[in-house]
MINUMAR-891479 format. One record per residue (C-alpha): residue number from 1; x, y, z; residue in three letters. Coordinates in steps of 0.2 Angstrom, whole numbers. Example, Ala and Ser with C-alpha at 12.3 -4.5 7.8 and 13.67 -1.06 7.14 Angstrom:
// residues 2
[rec 1,[62,-22,39],"ALA"]
[rec 2,[68,-5,36],"SER"]
***
This chain:
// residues 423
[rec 1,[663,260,464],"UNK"]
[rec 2,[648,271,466],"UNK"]
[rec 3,[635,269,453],"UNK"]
[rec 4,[631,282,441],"UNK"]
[rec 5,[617,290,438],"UNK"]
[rec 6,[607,282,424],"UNK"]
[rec 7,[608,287,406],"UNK"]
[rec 8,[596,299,399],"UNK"]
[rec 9,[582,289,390],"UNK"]
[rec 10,[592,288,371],"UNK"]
[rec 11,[578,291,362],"UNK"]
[rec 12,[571,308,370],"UNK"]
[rec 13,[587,314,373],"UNK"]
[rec 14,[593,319,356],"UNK"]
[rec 15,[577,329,353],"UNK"]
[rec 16,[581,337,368],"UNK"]
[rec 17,[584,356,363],"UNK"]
[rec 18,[578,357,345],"UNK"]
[rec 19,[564,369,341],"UNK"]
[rec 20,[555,354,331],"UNK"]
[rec 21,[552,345,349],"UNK"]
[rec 22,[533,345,352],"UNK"]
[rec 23,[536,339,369],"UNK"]
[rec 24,[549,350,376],"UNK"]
[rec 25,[544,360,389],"UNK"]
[rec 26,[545,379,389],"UNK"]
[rec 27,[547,394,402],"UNK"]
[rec 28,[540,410,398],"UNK"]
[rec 29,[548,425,404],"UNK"]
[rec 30,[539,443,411],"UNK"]
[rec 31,[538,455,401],"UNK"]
[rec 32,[555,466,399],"UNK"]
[rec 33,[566,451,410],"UNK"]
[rec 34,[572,443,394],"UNK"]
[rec 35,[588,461,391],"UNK"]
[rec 36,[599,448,403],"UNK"]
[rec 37,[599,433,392],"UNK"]
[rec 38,[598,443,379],"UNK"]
[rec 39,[617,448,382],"UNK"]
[rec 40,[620,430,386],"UNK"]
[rec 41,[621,431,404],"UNK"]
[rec 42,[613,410,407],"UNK"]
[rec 43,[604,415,422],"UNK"]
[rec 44,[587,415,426],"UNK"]
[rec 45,[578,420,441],"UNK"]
[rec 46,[561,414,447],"UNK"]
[rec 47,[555,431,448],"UNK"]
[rec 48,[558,433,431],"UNK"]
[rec 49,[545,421,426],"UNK"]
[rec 50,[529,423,420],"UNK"]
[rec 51,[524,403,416],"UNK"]
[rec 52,[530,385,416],"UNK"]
[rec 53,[539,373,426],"UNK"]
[rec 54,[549,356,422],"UNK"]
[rec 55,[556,341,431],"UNK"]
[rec 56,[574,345,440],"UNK"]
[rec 57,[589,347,427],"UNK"]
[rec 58,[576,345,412],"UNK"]
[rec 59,[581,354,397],"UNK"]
[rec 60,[568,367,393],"UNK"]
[rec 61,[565,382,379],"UNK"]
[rec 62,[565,400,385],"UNK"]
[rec 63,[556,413,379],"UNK"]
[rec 64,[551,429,380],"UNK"]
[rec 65,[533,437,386],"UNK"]
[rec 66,[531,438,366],"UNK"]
[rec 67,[538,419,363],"UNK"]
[rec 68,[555,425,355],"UNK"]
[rec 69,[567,409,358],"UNK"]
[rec 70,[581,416,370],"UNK"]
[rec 71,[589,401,374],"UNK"]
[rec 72,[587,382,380],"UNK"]
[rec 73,[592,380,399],"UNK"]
[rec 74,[590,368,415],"UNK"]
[rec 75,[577,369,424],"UNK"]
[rec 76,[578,369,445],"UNK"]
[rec 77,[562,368,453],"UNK"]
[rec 78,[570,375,469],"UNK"]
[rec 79,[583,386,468],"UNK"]
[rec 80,[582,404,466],"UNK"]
[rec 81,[591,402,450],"UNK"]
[rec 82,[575,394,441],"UNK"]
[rec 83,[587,391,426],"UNK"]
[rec 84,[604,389,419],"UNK"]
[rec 85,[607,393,401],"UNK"]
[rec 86,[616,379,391],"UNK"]
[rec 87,[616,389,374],"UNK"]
[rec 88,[607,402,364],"UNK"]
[rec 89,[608,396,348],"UNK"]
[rec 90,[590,389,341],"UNK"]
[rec 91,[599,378,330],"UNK"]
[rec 92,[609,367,345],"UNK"]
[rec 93,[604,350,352],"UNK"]
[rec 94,[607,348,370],"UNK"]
[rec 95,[613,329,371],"UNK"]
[rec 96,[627,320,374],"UNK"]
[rec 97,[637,326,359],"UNK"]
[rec 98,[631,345,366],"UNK"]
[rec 99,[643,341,383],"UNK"]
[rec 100,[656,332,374],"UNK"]
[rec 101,[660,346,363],"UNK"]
[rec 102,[660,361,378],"UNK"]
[rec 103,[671,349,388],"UNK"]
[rec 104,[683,345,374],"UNK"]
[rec 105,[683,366,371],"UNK"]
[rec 106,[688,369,390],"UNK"]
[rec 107,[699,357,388],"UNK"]
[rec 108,[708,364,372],"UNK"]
[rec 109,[708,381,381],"UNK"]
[rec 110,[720,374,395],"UNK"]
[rec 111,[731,365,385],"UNK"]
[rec 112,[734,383,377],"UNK"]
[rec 113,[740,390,394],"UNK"]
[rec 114,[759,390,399],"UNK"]
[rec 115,[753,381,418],"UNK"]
[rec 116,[768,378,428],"UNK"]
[rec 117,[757,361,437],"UNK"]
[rec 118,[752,348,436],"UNK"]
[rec 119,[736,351,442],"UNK"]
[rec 120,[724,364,435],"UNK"]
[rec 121,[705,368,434],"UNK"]
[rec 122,[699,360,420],"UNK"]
[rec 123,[678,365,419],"UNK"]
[rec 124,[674,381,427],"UNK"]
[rec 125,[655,382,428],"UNK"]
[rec 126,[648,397,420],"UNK"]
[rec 127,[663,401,410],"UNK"]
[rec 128,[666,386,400],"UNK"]
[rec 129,[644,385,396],"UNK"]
[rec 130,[643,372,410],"UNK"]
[rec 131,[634,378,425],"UNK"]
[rec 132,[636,370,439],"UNK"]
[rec 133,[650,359,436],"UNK"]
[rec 134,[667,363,440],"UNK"]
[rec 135,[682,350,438],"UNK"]
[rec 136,[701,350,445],"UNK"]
[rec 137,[713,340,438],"UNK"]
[rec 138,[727,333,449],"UNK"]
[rec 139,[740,323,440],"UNK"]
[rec 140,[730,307,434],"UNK"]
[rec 141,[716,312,444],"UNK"]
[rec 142,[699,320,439],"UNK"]
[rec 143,[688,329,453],"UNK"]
[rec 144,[672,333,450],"UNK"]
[rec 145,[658,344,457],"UNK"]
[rec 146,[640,343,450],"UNK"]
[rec 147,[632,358,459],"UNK"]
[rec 148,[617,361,449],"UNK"]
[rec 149,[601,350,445],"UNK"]
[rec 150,[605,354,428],"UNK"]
[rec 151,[623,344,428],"UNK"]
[rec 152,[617,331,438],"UNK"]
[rec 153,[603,324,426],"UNK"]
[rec 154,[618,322,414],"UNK"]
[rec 155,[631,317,424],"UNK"]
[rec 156,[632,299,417],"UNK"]
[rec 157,[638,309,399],"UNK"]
[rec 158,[647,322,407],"UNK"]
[rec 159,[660,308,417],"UNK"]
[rec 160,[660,301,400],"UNK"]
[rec 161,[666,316,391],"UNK"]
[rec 162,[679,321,405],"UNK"]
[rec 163,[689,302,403],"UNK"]
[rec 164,[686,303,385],"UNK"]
[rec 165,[694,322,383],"UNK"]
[rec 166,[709,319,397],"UNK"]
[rec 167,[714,301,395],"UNK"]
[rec 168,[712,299,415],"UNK"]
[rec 169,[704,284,422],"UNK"]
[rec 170,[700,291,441],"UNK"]
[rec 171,[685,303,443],"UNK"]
[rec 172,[680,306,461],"UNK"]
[rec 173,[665,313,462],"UNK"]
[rec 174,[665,328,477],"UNK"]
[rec 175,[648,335,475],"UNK"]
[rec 176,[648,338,495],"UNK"]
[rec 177,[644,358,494],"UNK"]
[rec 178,[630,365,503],"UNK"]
[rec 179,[622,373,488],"UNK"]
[rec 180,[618,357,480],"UNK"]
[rec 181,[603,360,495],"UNK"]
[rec 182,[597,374,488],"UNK"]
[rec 183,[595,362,472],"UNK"]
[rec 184,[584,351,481],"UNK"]
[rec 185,[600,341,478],"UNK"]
[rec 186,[607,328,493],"UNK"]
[rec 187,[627,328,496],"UNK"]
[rec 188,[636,314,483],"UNK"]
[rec 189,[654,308,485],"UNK"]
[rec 190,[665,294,479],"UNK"]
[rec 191,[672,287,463],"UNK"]
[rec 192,[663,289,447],"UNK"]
[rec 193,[679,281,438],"UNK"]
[rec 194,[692,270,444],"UNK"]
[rec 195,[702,257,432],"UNK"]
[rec 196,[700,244,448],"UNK"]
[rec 197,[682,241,441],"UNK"]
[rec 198,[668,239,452],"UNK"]
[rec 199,[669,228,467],"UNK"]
[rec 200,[686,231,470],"UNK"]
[rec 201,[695,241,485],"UNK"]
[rec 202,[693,261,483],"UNK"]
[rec 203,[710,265,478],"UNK"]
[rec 204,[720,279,487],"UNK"]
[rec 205,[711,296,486],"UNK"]
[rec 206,[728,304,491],"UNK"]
[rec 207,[737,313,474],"UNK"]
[rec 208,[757,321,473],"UNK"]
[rec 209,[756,338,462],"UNK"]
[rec 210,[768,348,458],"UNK"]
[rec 211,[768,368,456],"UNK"]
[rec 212,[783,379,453],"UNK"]
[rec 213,[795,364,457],"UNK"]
[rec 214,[787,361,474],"UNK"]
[rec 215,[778,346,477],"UNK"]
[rec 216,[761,347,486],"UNK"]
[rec 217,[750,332,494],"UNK"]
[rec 218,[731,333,489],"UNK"]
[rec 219,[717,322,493],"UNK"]
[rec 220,[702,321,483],"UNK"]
[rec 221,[690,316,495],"UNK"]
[rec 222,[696,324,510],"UNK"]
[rec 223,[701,339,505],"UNK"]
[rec 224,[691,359,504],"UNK"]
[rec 225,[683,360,488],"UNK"]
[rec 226,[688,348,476],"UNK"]
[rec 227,[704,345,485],"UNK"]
[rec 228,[716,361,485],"UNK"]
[rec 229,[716,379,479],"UNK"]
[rec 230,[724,379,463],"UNK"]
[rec 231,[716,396,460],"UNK"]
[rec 232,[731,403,471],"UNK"]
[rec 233,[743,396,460],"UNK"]
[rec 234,[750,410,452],"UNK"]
[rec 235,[749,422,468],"UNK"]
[rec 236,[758,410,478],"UNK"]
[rec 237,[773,411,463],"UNK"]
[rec 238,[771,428,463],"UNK"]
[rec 239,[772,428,482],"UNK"]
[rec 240,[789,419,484],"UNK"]
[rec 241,[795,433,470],"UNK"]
[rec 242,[792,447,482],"UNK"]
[rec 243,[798,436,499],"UNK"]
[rec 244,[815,435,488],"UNK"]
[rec 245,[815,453,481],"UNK"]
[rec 246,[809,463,498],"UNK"]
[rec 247,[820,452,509],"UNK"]
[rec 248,[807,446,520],"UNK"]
[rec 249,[812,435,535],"UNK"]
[rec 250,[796,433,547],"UNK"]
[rec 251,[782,429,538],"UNK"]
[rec 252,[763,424,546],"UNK"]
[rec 253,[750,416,533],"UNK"]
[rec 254,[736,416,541],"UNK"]
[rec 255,[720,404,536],"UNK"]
[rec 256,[735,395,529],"UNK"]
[rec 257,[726,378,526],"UNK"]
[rec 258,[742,365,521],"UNK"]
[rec 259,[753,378,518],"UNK"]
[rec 260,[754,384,501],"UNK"]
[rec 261,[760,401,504],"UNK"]
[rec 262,[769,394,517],"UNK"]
[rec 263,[782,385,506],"UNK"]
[rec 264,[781,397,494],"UNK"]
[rec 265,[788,410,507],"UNK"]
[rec 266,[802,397,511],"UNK"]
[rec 267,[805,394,494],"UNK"]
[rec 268,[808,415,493],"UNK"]
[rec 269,[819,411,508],"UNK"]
[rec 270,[811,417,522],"UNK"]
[rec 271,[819,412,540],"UNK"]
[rec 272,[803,409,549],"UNK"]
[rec 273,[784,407,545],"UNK"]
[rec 274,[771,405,556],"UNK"]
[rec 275,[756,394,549],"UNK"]
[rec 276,[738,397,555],"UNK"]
[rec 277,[724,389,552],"UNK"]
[rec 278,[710,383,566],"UNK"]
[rec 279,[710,363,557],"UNK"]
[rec 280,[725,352,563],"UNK"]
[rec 281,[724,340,550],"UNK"]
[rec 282,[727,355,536],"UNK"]
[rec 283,[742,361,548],"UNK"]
[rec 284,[747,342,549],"UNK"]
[rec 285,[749,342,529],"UNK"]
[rec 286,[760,359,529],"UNK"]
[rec 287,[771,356,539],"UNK"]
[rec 288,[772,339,528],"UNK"]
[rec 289,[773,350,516],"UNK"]
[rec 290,[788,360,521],"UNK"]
[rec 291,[799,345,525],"UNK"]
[rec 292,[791,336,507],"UNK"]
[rec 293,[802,350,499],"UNK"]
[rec 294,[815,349,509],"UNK"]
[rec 295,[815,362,521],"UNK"]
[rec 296,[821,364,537],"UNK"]
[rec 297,[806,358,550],"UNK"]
[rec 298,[814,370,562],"UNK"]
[rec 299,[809,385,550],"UNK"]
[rec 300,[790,382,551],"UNK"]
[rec 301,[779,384,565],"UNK"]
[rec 302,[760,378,564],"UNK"]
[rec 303,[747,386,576],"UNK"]
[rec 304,[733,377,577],"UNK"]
[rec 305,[721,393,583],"UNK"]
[rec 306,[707,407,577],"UNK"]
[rec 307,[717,420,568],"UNK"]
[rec 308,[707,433,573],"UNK"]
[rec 309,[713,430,591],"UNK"]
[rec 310,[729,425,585],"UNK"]
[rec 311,[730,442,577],"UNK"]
[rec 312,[726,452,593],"UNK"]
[rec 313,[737,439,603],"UNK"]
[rec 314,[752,445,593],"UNK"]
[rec 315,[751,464,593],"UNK"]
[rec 316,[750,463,613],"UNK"]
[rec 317,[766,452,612],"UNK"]
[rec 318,[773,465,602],"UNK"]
[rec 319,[775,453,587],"UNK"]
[rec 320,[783,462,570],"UNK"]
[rec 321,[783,452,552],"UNK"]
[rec 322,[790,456,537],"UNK"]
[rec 323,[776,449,526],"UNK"]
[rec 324,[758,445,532],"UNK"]
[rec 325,[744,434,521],"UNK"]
[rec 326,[727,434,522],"UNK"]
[rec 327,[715,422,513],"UNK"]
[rec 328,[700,417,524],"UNK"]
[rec 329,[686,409,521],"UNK"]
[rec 330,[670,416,510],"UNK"]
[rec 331,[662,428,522],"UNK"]
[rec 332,[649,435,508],"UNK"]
[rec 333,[643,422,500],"UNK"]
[rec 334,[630,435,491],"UNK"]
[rec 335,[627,454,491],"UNK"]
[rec 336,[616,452,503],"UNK"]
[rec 337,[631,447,517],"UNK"]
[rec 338,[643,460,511],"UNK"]
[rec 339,[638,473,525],"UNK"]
[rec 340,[641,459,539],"UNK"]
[rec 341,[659,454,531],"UNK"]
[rec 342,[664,470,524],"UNK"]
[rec 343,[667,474,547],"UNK"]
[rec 344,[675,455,546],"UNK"]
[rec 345,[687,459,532],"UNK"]
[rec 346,[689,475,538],"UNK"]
[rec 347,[694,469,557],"UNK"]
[rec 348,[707,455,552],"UNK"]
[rec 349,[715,468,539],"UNK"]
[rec 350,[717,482,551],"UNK"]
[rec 351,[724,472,563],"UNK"]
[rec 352,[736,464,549],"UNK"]
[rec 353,[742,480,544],"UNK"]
[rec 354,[747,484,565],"UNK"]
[rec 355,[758,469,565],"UNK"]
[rec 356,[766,473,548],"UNK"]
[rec 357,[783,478,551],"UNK"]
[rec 358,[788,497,539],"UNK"]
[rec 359,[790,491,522],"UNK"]
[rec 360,[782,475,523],"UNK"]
[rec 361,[773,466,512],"UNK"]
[rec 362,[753,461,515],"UNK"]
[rec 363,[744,449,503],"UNK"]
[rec 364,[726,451,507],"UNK"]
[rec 365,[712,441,497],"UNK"]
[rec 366,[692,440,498],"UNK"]
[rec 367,[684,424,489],"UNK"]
[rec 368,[667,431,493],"UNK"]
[rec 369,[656,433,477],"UNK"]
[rec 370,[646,445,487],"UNK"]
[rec 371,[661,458,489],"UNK"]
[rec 372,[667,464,472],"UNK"]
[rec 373,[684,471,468],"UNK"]
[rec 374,[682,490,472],"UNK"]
[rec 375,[672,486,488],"UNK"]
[rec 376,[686,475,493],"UNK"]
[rec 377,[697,492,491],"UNK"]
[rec 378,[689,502,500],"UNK"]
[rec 379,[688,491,515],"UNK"]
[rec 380,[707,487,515],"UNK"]
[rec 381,[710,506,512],"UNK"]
[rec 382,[698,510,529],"UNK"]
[rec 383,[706,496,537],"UNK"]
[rec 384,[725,505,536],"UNK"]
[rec 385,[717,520,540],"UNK"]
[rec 386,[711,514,558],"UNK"]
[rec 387,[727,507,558],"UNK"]
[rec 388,[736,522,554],"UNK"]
[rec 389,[746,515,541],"UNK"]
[rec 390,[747,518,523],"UNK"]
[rec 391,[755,507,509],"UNK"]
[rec 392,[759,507,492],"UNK"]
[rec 393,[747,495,480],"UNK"]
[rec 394,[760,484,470],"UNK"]
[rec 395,[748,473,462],"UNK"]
[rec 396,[730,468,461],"UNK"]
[rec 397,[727,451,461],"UNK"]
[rec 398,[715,436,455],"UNK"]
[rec 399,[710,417,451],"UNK"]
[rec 400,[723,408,440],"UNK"]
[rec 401,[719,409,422],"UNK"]
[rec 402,[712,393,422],"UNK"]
[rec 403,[698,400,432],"UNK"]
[rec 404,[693,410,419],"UNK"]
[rec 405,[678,425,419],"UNK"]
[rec 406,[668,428,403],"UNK"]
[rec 407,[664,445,396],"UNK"]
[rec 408,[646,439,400],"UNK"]
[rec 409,[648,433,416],"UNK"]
[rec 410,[655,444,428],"UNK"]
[rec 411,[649,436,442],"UNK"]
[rec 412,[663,422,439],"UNK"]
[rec 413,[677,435,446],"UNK"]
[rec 414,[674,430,465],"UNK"]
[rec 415,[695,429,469],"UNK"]
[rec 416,[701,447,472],"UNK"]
[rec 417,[715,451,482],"UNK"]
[rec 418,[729,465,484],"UNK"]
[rec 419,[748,465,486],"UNK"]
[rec 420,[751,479,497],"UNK"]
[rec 421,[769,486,503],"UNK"]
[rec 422,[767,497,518],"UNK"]
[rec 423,[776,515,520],"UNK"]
***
């Protein structure tokens, strides 16, 4: 088993966010940047700063230019986001029993939602006060990401918390994204918890969900992200809803990973769907996936290609389909991006909607932060128009509810997508 970090020192760590801490550090903001804590957004830029500085993930006090508190946060020496709020109230300790009681209150929320899994997001950064850390939950299983300095100093506590507040034994650890760089952070994987002990054989990383009565193969060390997309969740229900009710026959999920939409569109009762995705081993796992739940083989077909080529391949074939799904990749992972992947989103939609046969259904999604809902729209909407289609907008779509976004937060609404039923 990998080690984890070590515990904070026992003694500091209790005085660690109380005003009455002579030695706590403190980060003084410019004058007029403290309106954006004040409304309890927890983020803090470096330009925003006027004076002082910390170890990484050290708990510091933030003021403002006149040395109002406004909040205690983690400090990150390197990133661009120079601090991550933890709380702004004066009055609260940021020590163990701190991340116990946030994790226990995400946890509560869950258990208050009617999920048809049994997988689910359990710790969704920014929206349950935890920045940087999100956790999945598949079955008996725990996946973790520590993605800020911040969560990282206290991960030994926070591994704690999460077996203590689930009842799980297996935390795998998948702290493998590229923005732990930007914390000066090196990539981490491997179990944090297992109930073989240390010095035993890793156990399998290889988990059985199920969602909606299907069943669905995840492996925690392998796969995207903390293993799967369980933000889909309810999008792929709703998708097999609309495969039954429109009476869609040929369907083509493109950047279909292992196949999600894929079974739910068989599930709906589709006659054939094409799968494509340019990794073999996720096209391996859904067309495991379809005979897993009992479908015919014969049913699915798995391309192993670049959609965008795929896309064009098909309209020169004189391909049709009935319904048409498209959830790339993050092409914006900022503002800064949207330009270059609003003509990305654009070119795969537009081409989508020239396969889509009169009446049928597209699903079309953007995970990019950098794009937000009404850009997303206006994209889509120019894409049908260079494709000389028009459609009817049956539903806007987002994140699970598991993957919640705060009223403070706005930022946490990256999934947007729309259902659209062409005239």
């Amino acid at each position: 088993m990998a080690p984890l970090a070590p515990a904070a020192d026992p003694v500091t760590v209790p005085r660690w966010g109380t005003l009455d801490n002579p030695s706590m550090k403190t980060i003084r903001l410019r004058h007029g940047k403290e309106r954006s804590l004040q409304r309890r957004h927890p983020w803090v830029f470096e330009g925003s700063i006027a004076s002082g500085r910390a170890d990484p993930g050290e708990t510091v006090k933030v003021e403002s230019h006149e040395g109002e508190f406004l909040a205690w946060g983690a400090y990150s020496p390197t990133s661009a986001i120079r601090v991550r709020a933890w709380s702004f109230e004066a009055a609260e300790r940021i020590d163990a029993a701190f991340f116990r009681r946030r994790i226990d209150r995400a946890v509560a929320m869950r258990s208050r939602l009617a999920i048809p899994s049994d997988a689910l997001r359990l710790i969704h950064g920014e929206a349950d006060g935890l920045p940087g850390l999100v956790v999945d939950r598949y079955g008996d299983t725990l996946s973790a990401q520590f993605l800020a300095a911040g969560v990282e100093r206290w991960k030994a506590a926070i591994a704690e918390a999460l077996i203590a507040a689930t009842g799980c034994s297996r935390l795998y650890e998948r702290s493998d994204a590229s923005v732990r760089a930007l914390e000066g952070l090196e990539p981490a994987t491997g179990w944090l918890r297992h109930p073989q002990g240390e010095g035993a054989s890793d156990p399998a990383t290889a988990v059985t969900i199920r969602e909606h009565g299907w069943q669905l193969q995840v492996d925690v060390a392998l796969g995207h992200k903390t293993g799967y997309y369980l933000d889909q969740r309810d999008n792929r229900q709703l998708f097999m809803e609309w495969v039954r009710q429109f009476g869609c026959r040929r369907v083509l999920n493109c950047y279909s990973y292992t196949g999600g939409f894929s079974v739910a569109a068989l599930a709906g009762g589709a006659e054939q769907v094409t799968s494509v995705d340019s990794s073999a081993p996720a096209l391996a796992q859904a067309c495991a996936h379809v005979t897993l739940n009992g479908f015919d083989p014969g049913r699915h077909q798995a391309l192993d290609a670049d959609v965008n080529a795929t896309l064009r391949r098909l309209i020169a074939e004189g391909a049709v389909f009935d319904a048409i799904v498209l959830d790339p990749p993050k092409f914006a992972p900022t503002a800064a991006h949207a330009e270059r992947a609003a003509r990305a989103y654009k070119d795969i939609n537009r081409l989508a909607f020239k396969l889509l046969a009169p009446g049928g259904l597209l699903l079309t999604f953007s995970c990019s932060g950098g794009v937000d809902a009404s850009l997303f729209h206006k994209i889509v909407a120019g894409a049908g128009l260079d494709a000389g289609v028009d459609g009817y907008l049956l539903h806007r779509l987002e994140a699970a509810p598991d993957h919640p976004t705060t009223v403070t937060f706005p930022e946490g609404e990256y999934l947007k997508g729309l259902a659209i039923l062409r005239q």
